[in-house]
C-alpha positions as CSV (number, residue, x, y, z in Angstrom):
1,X,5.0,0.0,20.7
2,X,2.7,-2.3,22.7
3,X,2.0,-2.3,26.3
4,X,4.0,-4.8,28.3
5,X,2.0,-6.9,29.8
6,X,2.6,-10.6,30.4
7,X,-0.1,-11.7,28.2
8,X,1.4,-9.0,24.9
9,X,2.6,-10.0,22.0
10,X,6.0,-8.2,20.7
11,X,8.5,-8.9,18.1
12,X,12.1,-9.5,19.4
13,X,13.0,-5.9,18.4
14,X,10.1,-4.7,20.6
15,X,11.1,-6.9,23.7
16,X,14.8,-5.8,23.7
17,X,13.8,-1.9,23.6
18,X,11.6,-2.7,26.5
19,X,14.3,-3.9,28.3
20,X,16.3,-1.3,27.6
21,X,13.7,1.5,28.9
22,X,12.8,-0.8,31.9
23,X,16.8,-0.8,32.6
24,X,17.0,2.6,32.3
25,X,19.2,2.9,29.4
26,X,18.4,6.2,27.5
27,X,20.7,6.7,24.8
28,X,22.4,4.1,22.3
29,X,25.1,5.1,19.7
30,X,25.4,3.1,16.8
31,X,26.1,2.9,13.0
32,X,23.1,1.1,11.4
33,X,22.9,-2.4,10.0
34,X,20.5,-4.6,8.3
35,X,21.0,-7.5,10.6
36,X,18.9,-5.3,13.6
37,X,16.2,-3.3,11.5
38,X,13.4,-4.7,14.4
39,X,15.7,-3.0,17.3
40,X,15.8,0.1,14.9
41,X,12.1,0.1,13.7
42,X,10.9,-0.5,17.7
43,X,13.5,2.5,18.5
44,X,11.2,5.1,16.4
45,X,8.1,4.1,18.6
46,X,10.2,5.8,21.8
47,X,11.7,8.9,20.1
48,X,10.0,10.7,23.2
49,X,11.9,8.2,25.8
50,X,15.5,7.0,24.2
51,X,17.9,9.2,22.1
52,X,19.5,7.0,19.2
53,X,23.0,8.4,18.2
54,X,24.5,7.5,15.2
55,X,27.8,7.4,14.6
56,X,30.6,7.9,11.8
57,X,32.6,4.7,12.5
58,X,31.6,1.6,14.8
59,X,34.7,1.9,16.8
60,X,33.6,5.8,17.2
61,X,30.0,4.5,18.4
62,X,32.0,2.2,20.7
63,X,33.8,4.8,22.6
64,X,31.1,7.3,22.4
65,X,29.4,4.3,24.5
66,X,32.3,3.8,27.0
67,X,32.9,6.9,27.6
68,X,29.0,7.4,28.5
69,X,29.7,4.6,31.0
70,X,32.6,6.5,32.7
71,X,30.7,10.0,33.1
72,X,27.3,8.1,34.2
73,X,28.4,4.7,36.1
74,X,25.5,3.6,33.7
75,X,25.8,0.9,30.7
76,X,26.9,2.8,27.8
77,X,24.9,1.2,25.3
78,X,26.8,0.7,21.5
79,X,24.5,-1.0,18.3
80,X,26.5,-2.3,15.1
81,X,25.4,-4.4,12.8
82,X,27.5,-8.3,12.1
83,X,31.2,-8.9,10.7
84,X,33.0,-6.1,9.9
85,X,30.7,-3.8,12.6
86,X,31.4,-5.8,15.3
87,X,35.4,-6.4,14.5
88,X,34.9,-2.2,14.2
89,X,33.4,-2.0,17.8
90,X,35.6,-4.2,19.6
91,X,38.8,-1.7,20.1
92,X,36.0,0.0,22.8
93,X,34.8,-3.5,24.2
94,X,39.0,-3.7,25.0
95,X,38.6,0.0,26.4
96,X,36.2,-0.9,28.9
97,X,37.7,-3.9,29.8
98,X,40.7,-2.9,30.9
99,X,39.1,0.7,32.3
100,X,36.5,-1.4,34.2
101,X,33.5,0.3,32.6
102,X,30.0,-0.5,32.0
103,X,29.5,-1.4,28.4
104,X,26.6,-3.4,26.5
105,X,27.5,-3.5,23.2
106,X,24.7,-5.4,20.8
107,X,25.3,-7.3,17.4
108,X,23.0,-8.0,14.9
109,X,23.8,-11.6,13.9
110,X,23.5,-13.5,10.7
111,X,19.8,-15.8,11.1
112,X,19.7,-18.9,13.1
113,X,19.1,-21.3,9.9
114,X,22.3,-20.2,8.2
115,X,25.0,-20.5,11.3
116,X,28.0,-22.5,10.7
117,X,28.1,-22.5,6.8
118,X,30.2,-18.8,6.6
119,X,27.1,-17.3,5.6
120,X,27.5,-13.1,5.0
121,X,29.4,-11.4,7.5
122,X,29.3,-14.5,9.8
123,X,31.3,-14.9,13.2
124,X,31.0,-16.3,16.5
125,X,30.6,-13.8,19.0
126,X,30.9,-15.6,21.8
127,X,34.3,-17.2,20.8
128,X,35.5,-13.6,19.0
129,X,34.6,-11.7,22.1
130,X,34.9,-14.3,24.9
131,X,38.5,-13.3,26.0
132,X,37.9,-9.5,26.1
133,X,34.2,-8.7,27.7
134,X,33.5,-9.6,30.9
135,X,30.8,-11.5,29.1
136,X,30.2,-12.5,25.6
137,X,26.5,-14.4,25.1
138,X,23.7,-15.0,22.0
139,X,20.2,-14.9,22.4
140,X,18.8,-17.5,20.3
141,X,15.2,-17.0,22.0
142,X,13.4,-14.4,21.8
143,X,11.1,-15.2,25.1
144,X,14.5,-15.0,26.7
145,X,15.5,-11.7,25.8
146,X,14.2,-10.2,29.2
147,X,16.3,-12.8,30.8
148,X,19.7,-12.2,28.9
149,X,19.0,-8.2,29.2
150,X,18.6,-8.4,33.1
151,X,21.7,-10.4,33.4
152,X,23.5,-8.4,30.9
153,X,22.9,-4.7,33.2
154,X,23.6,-6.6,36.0
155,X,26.9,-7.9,34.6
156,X,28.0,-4.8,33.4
157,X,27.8,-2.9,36.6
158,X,28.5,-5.3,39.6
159,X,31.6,-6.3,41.3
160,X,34.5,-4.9,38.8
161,X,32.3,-3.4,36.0
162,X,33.0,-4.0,32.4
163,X,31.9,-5.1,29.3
164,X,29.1,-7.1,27.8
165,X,28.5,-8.4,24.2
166,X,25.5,-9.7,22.8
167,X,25.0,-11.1,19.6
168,X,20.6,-10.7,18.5
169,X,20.1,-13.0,15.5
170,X,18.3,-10.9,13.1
171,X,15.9,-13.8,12.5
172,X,14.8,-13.7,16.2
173,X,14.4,-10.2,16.7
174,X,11.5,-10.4,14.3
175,X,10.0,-13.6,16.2
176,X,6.4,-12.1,17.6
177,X,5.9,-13.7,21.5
178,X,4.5,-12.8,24.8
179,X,6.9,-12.8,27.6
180,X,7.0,-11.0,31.0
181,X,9.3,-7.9,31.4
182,X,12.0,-8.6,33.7
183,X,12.1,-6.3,36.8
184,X,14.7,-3.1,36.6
185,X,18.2,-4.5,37.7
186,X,19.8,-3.9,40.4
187,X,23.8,-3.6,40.5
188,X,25.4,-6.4,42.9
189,X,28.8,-4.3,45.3
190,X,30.9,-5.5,48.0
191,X,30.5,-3.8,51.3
192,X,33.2,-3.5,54.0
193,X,32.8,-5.5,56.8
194,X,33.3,-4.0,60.9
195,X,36.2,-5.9,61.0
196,X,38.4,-5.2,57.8
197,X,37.4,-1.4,58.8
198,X,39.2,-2.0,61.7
199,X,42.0,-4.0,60.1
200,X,42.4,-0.4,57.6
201,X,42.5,1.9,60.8
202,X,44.8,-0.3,62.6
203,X,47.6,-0.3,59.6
204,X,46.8,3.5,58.7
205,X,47.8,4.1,62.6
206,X,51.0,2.3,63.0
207,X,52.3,3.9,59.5
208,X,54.5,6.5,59.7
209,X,54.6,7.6,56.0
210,X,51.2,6.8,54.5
211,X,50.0,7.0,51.3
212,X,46.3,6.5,49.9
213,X,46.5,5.5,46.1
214,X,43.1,5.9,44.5
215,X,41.7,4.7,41.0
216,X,39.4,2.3,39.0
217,X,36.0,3.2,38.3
218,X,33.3,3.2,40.3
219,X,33.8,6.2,42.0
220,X,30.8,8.8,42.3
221,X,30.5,12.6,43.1
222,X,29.9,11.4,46.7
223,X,31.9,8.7,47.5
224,X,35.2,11.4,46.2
225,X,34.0,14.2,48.3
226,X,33.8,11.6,51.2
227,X,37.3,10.1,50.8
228,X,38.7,13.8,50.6
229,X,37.0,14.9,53.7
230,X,38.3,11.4,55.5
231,X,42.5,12.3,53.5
232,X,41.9,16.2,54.6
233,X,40.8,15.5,58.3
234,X,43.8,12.8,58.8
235,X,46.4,14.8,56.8
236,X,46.8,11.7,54.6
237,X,48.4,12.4,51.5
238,X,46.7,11.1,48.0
239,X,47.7,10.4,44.9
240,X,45.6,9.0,42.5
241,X,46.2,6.2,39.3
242,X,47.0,6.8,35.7
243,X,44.1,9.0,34.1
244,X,41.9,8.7,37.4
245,X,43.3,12.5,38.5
246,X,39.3,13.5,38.7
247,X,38.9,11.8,42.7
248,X,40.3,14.5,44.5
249,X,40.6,18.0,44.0
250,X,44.0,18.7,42.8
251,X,44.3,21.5,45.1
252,X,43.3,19.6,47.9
253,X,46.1,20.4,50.6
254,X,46.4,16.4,50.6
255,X,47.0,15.8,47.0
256,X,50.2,14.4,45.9
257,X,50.2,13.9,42.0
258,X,49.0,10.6,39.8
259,X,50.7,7.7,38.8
260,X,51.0,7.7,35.3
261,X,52.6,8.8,32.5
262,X,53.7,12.3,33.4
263,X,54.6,11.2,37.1
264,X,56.6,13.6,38.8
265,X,59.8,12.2,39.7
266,X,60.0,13.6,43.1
267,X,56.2,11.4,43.9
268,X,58.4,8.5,43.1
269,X,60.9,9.3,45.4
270,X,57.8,9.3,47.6
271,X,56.6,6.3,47.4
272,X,59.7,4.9,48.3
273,X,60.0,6.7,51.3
274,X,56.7,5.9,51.9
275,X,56.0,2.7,55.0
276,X,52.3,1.8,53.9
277,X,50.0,2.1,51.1
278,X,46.6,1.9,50.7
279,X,45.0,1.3,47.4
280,X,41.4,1.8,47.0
281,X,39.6,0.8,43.6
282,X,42.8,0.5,41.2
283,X,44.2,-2.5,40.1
284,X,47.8,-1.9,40.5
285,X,48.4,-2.7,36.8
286,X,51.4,-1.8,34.2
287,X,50.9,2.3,33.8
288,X,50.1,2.9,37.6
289,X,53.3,0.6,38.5
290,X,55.9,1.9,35.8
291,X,55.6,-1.4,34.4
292,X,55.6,-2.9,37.8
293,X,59.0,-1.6,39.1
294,X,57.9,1.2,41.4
295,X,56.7,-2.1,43.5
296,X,58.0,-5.0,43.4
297,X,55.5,-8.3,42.7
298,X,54.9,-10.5,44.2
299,X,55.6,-8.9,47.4
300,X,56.4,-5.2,47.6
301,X,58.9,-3.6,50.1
302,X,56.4,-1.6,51.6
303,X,53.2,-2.9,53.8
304,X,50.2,-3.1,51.1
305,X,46.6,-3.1,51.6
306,X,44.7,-3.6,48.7
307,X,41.0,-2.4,48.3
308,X,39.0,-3.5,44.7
309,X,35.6,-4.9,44.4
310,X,36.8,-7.6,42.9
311,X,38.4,-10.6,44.7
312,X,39.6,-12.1,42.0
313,X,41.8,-8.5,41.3
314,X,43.2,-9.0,44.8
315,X,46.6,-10.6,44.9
316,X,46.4,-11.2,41.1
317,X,50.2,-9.2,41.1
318,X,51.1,-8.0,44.3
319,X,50.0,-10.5,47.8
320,X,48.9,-7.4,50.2
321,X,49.6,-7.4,53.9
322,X,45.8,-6.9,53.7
323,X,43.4,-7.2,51.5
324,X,39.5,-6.4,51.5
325,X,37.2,-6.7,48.8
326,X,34.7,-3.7,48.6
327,X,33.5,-1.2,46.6
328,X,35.1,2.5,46.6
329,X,31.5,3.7,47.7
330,X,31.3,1.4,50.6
331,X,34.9,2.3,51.5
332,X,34.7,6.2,51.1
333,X,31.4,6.0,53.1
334,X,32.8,3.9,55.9
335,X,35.6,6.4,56.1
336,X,34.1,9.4,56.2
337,X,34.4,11.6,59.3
338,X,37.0,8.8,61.2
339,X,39.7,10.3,63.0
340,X,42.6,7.9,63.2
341,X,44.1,10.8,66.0
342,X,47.3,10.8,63.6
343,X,46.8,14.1,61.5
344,X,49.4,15.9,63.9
345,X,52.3,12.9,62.8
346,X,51.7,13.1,59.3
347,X,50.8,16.9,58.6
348,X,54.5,17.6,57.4
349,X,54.8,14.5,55.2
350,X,51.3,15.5,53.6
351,X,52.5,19.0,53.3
352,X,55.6,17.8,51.8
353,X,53.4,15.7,49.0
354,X,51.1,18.4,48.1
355,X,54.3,21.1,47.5
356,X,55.7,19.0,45.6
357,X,52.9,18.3,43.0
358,X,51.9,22.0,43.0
359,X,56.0,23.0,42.3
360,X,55.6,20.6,39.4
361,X,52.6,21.3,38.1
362,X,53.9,24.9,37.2
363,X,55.4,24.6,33.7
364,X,59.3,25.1,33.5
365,X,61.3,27.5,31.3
366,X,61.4,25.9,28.1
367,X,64.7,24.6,27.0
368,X,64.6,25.5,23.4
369,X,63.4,28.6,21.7
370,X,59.6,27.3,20.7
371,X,57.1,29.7,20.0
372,X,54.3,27.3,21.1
373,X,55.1,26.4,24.9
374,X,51.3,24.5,25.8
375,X,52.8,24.0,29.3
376,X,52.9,28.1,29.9
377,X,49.9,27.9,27.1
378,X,47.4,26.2,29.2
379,X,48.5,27.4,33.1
380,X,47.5,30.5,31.6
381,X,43.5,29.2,31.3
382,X,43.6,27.0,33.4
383,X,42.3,29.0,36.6
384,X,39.1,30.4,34.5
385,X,38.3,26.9,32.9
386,X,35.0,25.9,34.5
387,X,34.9,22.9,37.6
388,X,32.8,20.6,35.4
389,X,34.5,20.9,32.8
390,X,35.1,17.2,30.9
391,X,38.7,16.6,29.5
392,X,38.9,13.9,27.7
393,X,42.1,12.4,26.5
394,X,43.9,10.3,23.3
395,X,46.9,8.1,23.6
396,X,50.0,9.9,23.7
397,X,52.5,12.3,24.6
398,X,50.4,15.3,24.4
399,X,48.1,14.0,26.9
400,X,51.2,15.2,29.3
401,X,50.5,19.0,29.1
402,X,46.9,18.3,30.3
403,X,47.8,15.3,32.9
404,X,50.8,17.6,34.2
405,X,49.8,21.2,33.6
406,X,45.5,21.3,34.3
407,X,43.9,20.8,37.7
408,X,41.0,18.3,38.0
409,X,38.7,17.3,40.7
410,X,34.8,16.8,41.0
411,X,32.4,17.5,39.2
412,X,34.8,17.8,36.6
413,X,36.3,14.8,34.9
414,X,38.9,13.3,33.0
415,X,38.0,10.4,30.5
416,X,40.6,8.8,28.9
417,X,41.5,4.8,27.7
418,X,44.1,3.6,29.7
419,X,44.7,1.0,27.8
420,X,46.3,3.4,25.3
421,X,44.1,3.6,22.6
422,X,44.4,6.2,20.0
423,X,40.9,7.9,18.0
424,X,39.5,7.5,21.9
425,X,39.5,11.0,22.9
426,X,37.2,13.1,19.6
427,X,34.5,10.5,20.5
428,X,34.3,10.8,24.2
429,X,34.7,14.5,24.0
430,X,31.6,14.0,21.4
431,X,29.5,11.5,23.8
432,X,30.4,14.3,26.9
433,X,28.8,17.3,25.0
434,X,26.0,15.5,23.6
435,X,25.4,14.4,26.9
436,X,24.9,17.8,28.2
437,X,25.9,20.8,25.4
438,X,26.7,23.9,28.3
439,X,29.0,21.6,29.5
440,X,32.4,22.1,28.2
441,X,34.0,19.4,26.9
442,X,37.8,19.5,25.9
443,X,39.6,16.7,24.1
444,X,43.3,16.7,23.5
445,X,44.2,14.4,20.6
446,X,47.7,14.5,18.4
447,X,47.3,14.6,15.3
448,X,47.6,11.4,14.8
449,X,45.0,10.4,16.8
450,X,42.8,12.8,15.2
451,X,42.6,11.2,11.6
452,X,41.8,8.1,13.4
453,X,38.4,8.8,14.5
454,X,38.0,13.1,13.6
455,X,35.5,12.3,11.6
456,X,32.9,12.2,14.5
457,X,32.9,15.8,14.8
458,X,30.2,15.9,11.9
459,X,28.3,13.6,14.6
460,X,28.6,16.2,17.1
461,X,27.6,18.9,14.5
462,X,24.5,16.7,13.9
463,X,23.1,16.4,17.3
464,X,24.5,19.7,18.4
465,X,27.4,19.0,20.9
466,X,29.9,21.5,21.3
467,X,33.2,19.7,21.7
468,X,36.1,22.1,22.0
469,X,39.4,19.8,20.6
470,X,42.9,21.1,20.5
471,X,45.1,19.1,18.2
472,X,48.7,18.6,18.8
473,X,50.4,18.3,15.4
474,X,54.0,17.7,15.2
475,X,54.2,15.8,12.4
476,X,54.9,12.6,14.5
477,X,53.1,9.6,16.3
478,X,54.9,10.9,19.6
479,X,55.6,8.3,21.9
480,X,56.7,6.2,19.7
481,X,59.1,8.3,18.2
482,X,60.3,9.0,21.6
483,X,60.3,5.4,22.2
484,X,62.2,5.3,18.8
485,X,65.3,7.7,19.8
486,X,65.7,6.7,22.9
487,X,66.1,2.8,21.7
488,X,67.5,3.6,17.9
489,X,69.1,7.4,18.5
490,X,68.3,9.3,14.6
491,X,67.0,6.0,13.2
492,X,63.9,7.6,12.1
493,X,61.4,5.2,10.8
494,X,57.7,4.7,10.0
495,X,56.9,7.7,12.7
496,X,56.4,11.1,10.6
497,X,53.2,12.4,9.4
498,X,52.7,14.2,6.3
499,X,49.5,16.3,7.4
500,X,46.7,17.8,5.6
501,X,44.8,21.0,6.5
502,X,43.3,20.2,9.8
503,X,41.3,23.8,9.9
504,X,40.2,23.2,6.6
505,X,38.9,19.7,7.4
506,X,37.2,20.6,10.6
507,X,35.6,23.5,8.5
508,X,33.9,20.4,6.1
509,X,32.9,19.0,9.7
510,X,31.2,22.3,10.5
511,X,33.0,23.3,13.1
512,X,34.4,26.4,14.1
513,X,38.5,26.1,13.4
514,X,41.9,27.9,14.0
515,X,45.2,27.1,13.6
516,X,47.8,28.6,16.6
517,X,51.5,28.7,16.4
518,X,52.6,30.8,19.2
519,X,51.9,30.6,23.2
520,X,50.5,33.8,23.0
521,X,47.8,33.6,20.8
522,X,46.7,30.2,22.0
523,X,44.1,32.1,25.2
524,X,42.4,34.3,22.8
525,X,42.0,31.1,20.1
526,X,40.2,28.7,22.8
527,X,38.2,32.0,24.0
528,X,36.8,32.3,20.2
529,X,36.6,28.6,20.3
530,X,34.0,28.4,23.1
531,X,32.1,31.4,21.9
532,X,31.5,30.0,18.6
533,X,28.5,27.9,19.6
534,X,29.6,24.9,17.1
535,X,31.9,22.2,17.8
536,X,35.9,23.6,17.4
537,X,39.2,22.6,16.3
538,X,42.5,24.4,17.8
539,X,45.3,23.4,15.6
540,X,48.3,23.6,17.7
541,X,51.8,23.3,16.0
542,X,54.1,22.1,17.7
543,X,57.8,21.4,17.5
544,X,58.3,17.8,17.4
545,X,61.9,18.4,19.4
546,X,59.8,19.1,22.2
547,X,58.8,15.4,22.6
548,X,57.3,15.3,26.1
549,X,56.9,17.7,28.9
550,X,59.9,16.6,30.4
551,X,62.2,16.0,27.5
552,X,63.4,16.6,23.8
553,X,64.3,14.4,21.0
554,X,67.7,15.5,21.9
555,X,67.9,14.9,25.2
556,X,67.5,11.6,24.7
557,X,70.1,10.9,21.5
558,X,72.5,12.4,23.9
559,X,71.6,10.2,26.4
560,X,70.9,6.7,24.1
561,X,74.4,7.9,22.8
562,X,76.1,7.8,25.8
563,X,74.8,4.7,27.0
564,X,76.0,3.4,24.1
């Protein structure tokens, strides 16, 4: 590739890997298309500098590069080629979206001179993608491609994060010109102002039941050891939003459970009791709120103060009693070492919190007579599974024996969509281990799920990641099924599976693979599985009665029965 100097000449290709280097990017997943062979062809002169990934499936590529964004608070960088590449991509444009992750995801476009007569694979970008990425654009210049990719980083990562698309005629990228480099980008955050620090302190103090609620993204190593030191010195119990369990040590004597999907019931109880929260970085939306019935909008019972880095996020459901618009670094950093002289007041009702979450987080006796229980399954790993570990995590009801049954905390970390989508969690385990192979990486996925984006194993076998997945298979999409009996009790329809031979198809992947049907054998299984030095599949059969981790299918006939 040519120097960049303001006086070079480069092709369009050339300029946009500059950009990318000069950014800081240094990986890109993609599936390959003839629409950006220039971004390809100037991606082989910088083997040494910028690892290209390429992917099974677009929408695998997509969530390999959102889940990048999550681990690294860095632009996960996705390439697919026009049409049906970009319609493939866009379930992990939606991901990061509603995550609030930084995402550029680049589309080769049809050529200038053909737009607007349905040429091949033709679509407007901006209009297809305008309502789901934080921005959608086109690049019809190439001496503005240094503009465009400035703007695009800086997008991406400042305020809320989120997505960006843009669309690279492939006519353009192969336009030779000499343009400047732009200067690396620097992300644009929120800080919290003297005063609104005050404002916090002053309605922490007066509140005799507190309760900090912590989520979004935008949280690093730092800024979580700093608002656990600030909880932990104040005794103020913390609970953390759906899939966001990763801020605070779970063992932390001030850590009270998550909001999600396998909420405890007695953390609900909780926040009714509770006289103030304080939500820092989440956005208070349907999964966090129980569909927005644990508070009620527009104005909750209990005082509110509301912390995001985005204004706009502030008051959008709930009106706060405060409301301050900073990042969760600024926040966290303020915070750290204040004593509000309150810890004495509220060391019982943190105590309380923390019992609570640790009772539930020991699995129960199981109702039925199941030879696979993966509650009492995975607390018996649990306390040798390494603190980096990376769990990432699929839509559905399995997702509850890791979100109710494994600890987290920094620098481990959970990864999962909350925006429910399933094939999510085989390519962020994928993205995680490729990322950094001694790391483990564990993805739960049902088994459902898994036929949905498996398939990107053979990418991890390629570039040498080491995912470790264990598959739930119950013959069943889950949640909806549970959904299913609880609304329409026996009326079984369009839910059951007829699986294939998982361990066989993982062994055409190349992995390492095992199939486990009893609690006991499932420790030695994930011991093998680690060992094995390849990516691996646990197979773990489950009984589809055993719907969820706190009830069966027939728990709730009986109950849909008497209701009725």
């Amino acid at each position: 590739m040519l120097k960049t100097t303001d006086t070079a000449t480069r092709t369009g290709g050339q300029i946009l890997v500059d950009q990318l280097l000069i950014h800081g990017a240094d990986t890109a997943y993609c599936v390959p298309g003839e629409s950006y062979l220039e971004v390809l062809d100037a991606l082989h002169d910088v083997q040494d500098r910028f690892t290209l990934i390429n992917a099974r499936h677009e929408a695998g590529a997509a969530n390999m590069a959102e889940a990048y964004g999550k681990l690294t608070g860095r632009p996960g960088i996705c390439m697919v080629t026009r049409g049906p590449g970009a319609c493939h991509a866009a379930i992990g444009v939606h991901i990061a979206q509603q995550d609030s992750t930084p995402m550029i995801l680049l589309v080769g476009q049809i050529a200038r001179d053909t737009t607007d007569r349905e040429a091949f694979q033709e679509l407007d970008y901006r209009a297809m993608f305008g309502p789901v990425a934080k921005w959608a654009t086109q690049i019809d210049d190439a001496r503005r491609i240094p503009e465009y990719m400035a703007r695009a980083f800086r997008v991406a990562t400042s305020g809320r994060p989120g997505p960006v698309v843009i669309a690279l005629p492939e006519d353009m990228l192969t336009d030779a010109v000499a343009v400047a480099d732009a200067r690396p980008f620097c992300p644009t955050g929120a800080g919290i102002a003297p005063d609104r620090l005050d404002a916090l302190a002053d309605e922490l103090s007066r509140a005799e039941r507190p309760l900090l609620l912590l989520g979004g993204s935008g949280w690093s190593d730092a800024s979580a050891a700093a608002i656990q030191r600030f909880a932990e010195g104040n005794h103020l119990p913390v609970a953390c939003s759906f899939r966001r369990q990763d801020i605070v040590d779970n063992l932390s004597p001030v850590y009270a459970g998550d909001f999600g999907t396998s909420t405890a019931p007695s953390l609900y109880r909780r926040l009714q009791e509770a006289d103030l929260l304080v939500v820092i970085g989440a956005r208070l939306g349907e999964m966090t709120t129980r569909t927005y019935t644990t508070l009620t909008p527009p104005n909750p019972a209990i005082r509110l103060v509301h912390i995001h880095p985005d204004p706009d996020e502030i008051g959008r459901v709930y009106s706060p009693d405060l409301g301050i618009a900073a990042t969760p670094d600024s926040v966290a950093d303020a915070l750290d070492g204040r004593d509000l002289g309150q810890g004495a007041r509220w060391s019982d009702w943190c105590a309380g919190l923390h019992g609570e979450y640790l009772a539930d987080s020991e699995p129960p006796a199981p109702e039925g007579d199941w030879p696979l229980d993966m509650g009492a399954a995975l607390a018996q790993i649990r306390d040798g599974l390494p603190a980096d570990m990376v769990v990432t995590l699929d839509a559905g009801n399995h997702t509850g024996w890791a979100q109710r049954f494994l600890r987290f905390g920094r620098p481990g970390r959970v990864v999962g969509s909350t925006c429910g989508a399933m094939g999510y969690s085989v390519p962020a385990a994928v993205a995680a281990s490729l990322a950094d192979p001694d790391r483990l990486a564990l993805s739960f996925v049902g088994d459902g799920g898994f036929m949905m984006s498996g398939n990107e194993l053979a990418t991890a076998a390629q570039y040498g990641g080491r995912p470790v997945v264990l598959l739930f298979n119950n013959g069943t999409y889950g949640t909806i099924r549970m959904h299913q009996e609880r609304e329409h009790p026996g009326r079984v329809s369009g839910t059951t599976l007829m699986n294939q031979d998982f361990v066989r198809m993982a062994e055409g992947l190349g992995c390492h693979a095992e199939r486990v049907t009893r609690t006991e054998d499932f420790a030695p299984a994930f011991a093998r599985a680690r060992a094995s030095g390849r990516p691996a599949v646990i197979e773990l059969v489950t009984d589809p009665e055993q719907i969820s981790t706190r009830t069966t299918i027939s728990r709730l006939r009986d109950a849909a029965q008497g209701r009725g």
